[in-house]
Structure formats: C-alpha cells, structure tokens
Biopython code that builds the backbone (N, CA, C, O; Angstrom):
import numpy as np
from Bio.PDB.StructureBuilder import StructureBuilder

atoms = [
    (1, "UNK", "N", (88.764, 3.505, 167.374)),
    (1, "UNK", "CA", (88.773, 3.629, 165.929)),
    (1, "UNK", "C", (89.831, 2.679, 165.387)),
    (1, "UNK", "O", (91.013, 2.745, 165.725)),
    (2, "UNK", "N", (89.398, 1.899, 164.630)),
    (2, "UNK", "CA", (90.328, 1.108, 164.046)),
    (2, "UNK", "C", (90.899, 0.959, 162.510)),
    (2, "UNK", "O", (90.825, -0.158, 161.999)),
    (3, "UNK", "N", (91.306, 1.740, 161.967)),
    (3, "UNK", "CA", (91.479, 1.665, 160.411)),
    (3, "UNK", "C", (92.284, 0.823, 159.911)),
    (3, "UNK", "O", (92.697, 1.137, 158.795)),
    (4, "UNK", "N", (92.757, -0.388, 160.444)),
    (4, "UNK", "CA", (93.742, -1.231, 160.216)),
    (4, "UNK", "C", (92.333, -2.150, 159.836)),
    (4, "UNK", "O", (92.352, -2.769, 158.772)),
    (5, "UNK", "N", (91.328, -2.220, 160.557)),
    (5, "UNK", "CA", (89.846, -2.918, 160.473)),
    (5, "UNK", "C", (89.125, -2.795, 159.031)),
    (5, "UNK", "O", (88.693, -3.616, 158.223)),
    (6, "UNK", "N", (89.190, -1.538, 159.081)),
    (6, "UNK", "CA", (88.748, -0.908, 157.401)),
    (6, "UNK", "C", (89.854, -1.309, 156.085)),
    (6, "UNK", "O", (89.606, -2.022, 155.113)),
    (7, "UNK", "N", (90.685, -0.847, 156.299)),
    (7, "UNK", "CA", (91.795, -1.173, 155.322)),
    (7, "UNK", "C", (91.765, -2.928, 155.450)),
    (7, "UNK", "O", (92.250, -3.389, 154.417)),
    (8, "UNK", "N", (91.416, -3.828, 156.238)),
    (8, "UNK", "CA", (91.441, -5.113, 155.990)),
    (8, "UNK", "C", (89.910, -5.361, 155.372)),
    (8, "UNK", "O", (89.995, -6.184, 154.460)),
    (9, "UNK", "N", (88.938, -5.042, 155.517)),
    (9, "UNK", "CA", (87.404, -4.701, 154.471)),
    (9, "UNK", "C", (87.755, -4.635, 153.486)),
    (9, "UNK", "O", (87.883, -5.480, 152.599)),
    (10, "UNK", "N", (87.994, -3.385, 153.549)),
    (10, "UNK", "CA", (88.202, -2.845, 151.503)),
    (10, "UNK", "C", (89.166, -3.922, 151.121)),
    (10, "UNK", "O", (88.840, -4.312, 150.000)),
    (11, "UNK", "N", (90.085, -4.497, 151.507)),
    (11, "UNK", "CA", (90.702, -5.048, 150.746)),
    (11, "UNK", "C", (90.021, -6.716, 150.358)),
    (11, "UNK", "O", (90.114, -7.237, 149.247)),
    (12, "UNK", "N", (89.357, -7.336, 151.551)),
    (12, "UNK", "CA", (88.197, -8.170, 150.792)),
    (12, "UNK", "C", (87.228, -7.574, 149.815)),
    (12, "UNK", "O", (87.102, -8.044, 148.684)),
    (13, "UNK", "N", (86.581, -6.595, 150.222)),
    (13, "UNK", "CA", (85.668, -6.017, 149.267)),
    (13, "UNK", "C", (86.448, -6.083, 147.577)),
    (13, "UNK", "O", (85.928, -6.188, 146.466)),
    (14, "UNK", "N", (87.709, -5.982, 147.952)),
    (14, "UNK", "CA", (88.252, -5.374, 146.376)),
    (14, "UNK", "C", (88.146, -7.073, 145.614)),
    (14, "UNK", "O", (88.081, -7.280, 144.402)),
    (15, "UNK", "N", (88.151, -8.052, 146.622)),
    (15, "UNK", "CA", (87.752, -9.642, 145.480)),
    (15, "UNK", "C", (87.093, -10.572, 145.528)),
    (15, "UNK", "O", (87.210, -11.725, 145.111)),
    (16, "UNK", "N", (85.717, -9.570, 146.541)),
    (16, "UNK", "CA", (84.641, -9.946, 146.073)),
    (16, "UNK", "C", (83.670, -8.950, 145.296)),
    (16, "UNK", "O", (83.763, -7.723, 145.342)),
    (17, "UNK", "N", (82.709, -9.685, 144.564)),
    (17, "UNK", "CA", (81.909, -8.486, 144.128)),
    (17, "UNK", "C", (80.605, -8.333, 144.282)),
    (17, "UNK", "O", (80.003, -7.342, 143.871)),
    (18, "UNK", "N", (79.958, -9.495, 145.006)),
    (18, "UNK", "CA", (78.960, -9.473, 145.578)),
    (18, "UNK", "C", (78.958, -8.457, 147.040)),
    (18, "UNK", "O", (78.097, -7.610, 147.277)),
    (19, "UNK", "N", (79.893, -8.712, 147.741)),
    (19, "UNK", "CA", (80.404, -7.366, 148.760)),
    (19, "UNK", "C", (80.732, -5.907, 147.873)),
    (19, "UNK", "O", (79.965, -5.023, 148.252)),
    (20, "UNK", "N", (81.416, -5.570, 147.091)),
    (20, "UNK", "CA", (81.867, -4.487, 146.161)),
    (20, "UNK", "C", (80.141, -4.428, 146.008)),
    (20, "UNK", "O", (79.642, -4.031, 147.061)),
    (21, "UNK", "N", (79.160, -4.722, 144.977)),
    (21, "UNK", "CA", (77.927, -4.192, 145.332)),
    (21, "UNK", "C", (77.268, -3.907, 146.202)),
    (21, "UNK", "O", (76.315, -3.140, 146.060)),
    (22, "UNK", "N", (77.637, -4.516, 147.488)),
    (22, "UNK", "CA", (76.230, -4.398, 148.684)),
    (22, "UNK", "C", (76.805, -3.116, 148.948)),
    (22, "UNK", "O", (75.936, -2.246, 149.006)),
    (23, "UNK", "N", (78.475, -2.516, 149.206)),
    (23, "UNK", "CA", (79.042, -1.722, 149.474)),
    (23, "UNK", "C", (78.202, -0.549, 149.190)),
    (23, "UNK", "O", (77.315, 0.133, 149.703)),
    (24, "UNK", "N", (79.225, -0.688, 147.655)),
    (24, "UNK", "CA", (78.427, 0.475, 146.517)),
    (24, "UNK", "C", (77.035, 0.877, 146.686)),
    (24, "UNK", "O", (76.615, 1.951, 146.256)),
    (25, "UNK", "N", (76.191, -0.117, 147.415)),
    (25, "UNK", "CA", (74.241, 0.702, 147.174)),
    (25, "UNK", "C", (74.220, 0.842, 148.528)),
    (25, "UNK", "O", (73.156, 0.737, 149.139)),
    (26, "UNK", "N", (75.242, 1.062, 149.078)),
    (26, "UNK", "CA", (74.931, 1.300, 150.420)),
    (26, "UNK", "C", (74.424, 2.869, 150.427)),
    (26, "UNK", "O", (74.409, 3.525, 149.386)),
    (27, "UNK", "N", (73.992, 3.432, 151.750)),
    (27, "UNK", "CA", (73.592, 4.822, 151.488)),
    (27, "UNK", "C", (74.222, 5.308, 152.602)),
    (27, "UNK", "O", (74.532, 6.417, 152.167)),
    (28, "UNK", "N", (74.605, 5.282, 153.643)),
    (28, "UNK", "CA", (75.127, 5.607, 154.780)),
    (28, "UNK", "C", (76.755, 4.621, 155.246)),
    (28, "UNK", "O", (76.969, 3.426, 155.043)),
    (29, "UNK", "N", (77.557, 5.519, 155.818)),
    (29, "UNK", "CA", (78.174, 4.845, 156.501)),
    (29, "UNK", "C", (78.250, 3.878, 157.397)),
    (29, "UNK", "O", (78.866, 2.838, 157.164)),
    (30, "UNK", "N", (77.781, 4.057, 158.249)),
    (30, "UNK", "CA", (76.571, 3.057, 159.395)),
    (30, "UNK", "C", (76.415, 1.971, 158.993)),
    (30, "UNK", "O", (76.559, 0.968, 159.692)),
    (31, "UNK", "N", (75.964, 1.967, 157.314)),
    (31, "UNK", "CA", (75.273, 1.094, 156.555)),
    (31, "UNK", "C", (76.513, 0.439, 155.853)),
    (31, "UNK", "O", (76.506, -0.707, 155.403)),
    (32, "UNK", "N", (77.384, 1.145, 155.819)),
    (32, "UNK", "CA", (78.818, -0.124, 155.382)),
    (32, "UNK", "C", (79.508, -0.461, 156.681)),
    (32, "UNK", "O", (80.315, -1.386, 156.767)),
    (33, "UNK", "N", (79.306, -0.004, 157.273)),
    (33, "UNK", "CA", (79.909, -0.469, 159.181)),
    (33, "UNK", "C", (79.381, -1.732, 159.475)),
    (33, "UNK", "O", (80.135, -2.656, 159.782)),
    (34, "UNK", "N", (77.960, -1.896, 159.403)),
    (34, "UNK", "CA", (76.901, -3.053, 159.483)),
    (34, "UNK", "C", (77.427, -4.163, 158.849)),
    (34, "UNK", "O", (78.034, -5.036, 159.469)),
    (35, "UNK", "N", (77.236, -4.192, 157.644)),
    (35, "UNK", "CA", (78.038, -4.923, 156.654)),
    (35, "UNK", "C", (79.298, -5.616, 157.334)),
    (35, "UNK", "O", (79.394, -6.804, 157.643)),
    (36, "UNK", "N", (80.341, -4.500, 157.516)),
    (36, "UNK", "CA", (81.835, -5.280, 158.043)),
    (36, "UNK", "C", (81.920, -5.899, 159.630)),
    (36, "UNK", "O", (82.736, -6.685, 160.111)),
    (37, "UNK", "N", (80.717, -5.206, 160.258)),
    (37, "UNK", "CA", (80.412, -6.097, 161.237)),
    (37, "UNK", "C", (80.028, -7.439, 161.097)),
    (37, "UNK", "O", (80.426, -8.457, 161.664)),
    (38, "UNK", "N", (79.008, -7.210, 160.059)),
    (38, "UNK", "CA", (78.664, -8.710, 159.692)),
    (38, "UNK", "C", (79.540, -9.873, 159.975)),
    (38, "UNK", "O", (79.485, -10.891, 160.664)),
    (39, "UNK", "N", (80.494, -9.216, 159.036)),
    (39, "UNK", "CA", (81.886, -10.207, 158.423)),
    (39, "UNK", "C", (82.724, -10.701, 159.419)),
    (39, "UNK", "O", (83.390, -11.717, 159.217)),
    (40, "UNK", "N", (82.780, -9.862, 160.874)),
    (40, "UNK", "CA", (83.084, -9.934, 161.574)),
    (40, "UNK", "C", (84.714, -8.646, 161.959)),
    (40, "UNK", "O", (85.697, -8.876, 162.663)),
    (41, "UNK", "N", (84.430, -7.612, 161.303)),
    (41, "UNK", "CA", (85.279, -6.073, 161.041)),
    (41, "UNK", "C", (84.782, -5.311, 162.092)),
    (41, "UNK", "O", (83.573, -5.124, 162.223)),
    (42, "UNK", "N", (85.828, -4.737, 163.050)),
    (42, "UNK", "CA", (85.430, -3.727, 164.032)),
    (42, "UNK", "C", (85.397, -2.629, 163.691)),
    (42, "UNK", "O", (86.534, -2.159, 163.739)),
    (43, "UNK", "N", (84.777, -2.026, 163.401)),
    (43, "UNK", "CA", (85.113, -0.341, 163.033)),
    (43, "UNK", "C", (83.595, -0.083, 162.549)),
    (43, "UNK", "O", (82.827, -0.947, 162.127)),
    (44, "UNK", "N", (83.300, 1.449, 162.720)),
    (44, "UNK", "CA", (81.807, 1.855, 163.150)),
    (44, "UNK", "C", (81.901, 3.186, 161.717)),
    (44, "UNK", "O", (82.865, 3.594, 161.069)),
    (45, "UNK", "N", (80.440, 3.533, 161.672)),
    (45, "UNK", "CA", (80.267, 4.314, 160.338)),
    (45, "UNK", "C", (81.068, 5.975, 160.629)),
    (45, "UNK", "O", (81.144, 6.743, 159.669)),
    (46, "UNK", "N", (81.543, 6.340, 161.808)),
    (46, "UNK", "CA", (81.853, 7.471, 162.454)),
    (46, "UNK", "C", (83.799, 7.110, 161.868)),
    (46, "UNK", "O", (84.585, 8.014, 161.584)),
    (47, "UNK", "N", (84.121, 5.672, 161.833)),
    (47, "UNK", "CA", (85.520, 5.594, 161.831)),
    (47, "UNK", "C", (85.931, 5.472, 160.629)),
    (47, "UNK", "O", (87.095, 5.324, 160.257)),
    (48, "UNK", "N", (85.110, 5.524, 160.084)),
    (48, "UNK", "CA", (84.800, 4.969, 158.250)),
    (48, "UNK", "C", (84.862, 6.671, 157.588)),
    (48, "UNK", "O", (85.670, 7.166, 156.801)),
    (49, "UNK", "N", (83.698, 7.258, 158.253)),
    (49, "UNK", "CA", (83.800, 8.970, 157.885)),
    (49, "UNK", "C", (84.971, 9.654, 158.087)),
    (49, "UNK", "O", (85.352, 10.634, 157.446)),
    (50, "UNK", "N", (85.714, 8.931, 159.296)),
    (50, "UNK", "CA", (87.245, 9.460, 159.449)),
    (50, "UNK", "C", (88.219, 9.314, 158.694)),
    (50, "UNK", "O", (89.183, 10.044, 158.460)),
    (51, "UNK", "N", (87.840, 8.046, 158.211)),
    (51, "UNK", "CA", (89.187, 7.670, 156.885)),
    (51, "UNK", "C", (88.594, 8.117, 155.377)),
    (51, "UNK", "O", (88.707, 7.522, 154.306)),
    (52, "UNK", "N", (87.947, 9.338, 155.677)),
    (52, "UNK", "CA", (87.358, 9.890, 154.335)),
    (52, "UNK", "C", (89.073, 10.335, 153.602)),
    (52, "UNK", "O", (90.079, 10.627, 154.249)),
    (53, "UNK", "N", (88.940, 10.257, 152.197)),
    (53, "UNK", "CA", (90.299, 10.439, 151.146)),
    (53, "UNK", "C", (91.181, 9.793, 151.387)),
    (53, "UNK", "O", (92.235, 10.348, 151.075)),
    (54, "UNK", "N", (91.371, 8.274, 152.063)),
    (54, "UNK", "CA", (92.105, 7.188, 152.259)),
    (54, "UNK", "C", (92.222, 6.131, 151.179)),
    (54, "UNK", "O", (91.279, 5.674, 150.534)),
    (55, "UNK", "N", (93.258, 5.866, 151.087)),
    (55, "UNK", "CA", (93.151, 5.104, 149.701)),
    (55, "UNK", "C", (94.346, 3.064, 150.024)),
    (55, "UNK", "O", (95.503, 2.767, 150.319)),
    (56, "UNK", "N", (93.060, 2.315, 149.706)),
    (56, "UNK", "CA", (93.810, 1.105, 149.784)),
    (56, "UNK", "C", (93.444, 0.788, 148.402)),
    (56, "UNK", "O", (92.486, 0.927, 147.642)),
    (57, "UNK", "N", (94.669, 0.283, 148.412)),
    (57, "UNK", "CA", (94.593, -0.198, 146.498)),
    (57, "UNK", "C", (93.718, 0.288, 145.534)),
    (57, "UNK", "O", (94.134, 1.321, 145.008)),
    (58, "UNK", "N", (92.791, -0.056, 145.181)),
    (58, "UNK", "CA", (92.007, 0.508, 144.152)),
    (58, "UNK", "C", (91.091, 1.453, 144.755)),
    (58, "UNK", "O", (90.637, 2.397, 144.109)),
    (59, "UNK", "N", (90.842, 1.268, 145.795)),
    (59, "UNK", "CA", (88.929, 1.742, 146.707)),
    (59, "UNK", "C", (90.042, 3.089, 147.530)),
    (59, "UNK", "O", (91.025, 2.922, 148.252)),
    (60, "UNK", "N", (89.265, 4.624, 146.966)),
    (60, "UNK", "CA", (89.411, 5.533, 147.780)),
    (60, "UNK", "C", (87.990, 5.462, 148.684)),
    (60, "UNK", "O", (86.998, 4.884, 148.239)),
    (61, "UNK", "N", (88.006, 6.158, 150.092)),
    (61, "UNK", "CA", (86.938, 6.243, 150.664)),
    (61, "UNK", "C", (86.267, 7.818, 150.676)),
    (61, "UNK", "O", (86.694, 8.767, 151.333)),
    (62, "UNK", "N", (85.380, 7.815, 149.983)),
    (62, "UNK", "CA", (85.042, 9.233, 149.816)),
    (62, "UNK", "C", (83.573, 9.624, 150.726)),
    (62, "UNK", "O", (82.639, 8.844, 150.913)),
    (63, "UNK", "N", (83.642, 10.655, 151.083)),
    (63, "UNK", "CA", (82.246, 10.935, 151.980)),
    (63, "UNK", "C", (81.520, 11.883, 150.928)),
    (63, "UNK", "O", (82.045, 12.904, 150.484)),
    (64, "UNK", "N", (80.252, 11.427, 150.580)),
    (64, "UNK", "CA", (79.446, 12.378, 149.849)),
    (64, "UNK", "C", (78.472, 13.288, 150.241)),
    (64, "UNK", "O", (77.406, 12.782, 150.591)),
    (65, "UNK", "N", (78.569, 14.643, 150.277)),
    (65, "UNK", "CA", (77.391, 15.134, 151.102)),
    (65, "UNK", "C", (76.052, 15.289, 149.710)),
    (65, "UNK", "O", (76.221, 15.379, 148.494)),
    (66, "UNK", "N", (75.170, 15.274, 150.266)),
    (66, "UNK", "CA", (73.845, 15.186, 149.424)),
    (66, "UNK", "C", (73.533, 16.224, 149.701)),
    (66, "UNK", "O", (73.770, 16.794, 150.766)),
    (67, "UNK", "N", (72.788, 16.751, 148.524)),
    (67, "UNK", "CA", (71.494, 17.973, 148.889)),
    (67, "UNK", "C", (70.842, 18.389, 149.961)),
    (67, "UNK", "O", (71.088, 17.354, 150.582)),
    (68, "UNK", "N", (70.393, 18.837, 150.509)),
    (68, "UNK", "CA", (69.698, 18.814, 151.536)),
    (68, "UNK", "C", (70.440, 18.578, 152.969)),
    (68, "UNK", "O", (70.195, 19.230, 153.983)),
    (69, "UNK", "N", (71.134, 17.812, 152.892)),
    (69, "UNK", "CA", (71.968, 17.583, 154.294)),
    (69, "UNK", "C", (72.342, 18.496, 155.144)),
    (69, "UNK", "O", (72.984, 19.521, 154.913)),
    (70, "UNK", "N", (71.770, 17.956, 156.516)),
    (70, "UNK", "CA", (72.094, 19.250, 157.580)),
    (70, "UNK", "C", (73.593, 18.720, 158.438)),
    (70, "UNK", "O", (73.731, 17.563, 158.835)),
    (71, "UNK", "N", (74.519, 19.679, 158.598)),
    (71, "UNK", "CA", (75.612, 18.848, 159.415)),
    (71, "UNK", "C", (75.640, 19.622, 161.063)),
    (71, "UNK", "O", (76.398, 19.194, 161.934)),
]
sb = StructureBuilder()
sb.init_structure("model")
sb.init_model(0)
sb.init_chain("A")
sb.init_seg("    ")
for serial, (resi, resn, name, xyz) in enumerate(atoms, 1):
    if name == "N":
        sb.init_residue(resn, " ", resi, " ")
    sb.init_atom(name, np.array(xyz, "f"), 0.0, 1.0, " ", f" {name:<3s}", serial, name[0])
structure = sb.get_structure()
C-alpha cells in the first residue's frame, strides 16, 4: 500500500482538470487506481479505499456507499 503514491495523484489531479474530471466520473475505485496507473502511480483501488477521510490540499478522499450495495 502506498499512500505517498496517492497523495502524489491527487496532488497532480488538483492542476489538472482534464484528470480532476476523468477522476470525478469515475465510479469505482479500481477505476481511479487504473487511471494513476496509467500515469504511471502505484497504488490499487483497495489502497485508495484505505485512505478514505484523507485529505491533501483541497481533494478529501471519500468512499461512497450506494443503494443497493452489498459489503
């Protein structure tokens, strides 16, 4: 788990905004993990759910549970 990985993301994410959108419509964690893999960011949608109520500069990381969701 690497949150030094994440906290270096969000903080690109915070100046770009073409990333800040892909983020935002993301629907899954997994699905912003992918993304920072892309970029070349180690850290997985499980390490991302871990740093749920973490806060780098502007971007808290919040986990949303939906309707329906079975845990």
């Amino acid at each position: 788990m690497s949150f030094s990985e994440i906290r270096k993301f969000l903080i690109k994410m915070q100046s770009n905004e073409d990333l800040k959108k892909e983020v935002t419509s993301s629907s899954t964690a997994d699905d912003v993990a992918l993304i920072g893999q892309r970029l070349g960011y180690d850290f997985s949608g499980e390490d991302l759910l871990r740093f749920n109520g973490q806060k780098v500069d502007k971007v808290t990381v919040r986990k949303v549970d939906h309707p329906g969701e079975y845990h």
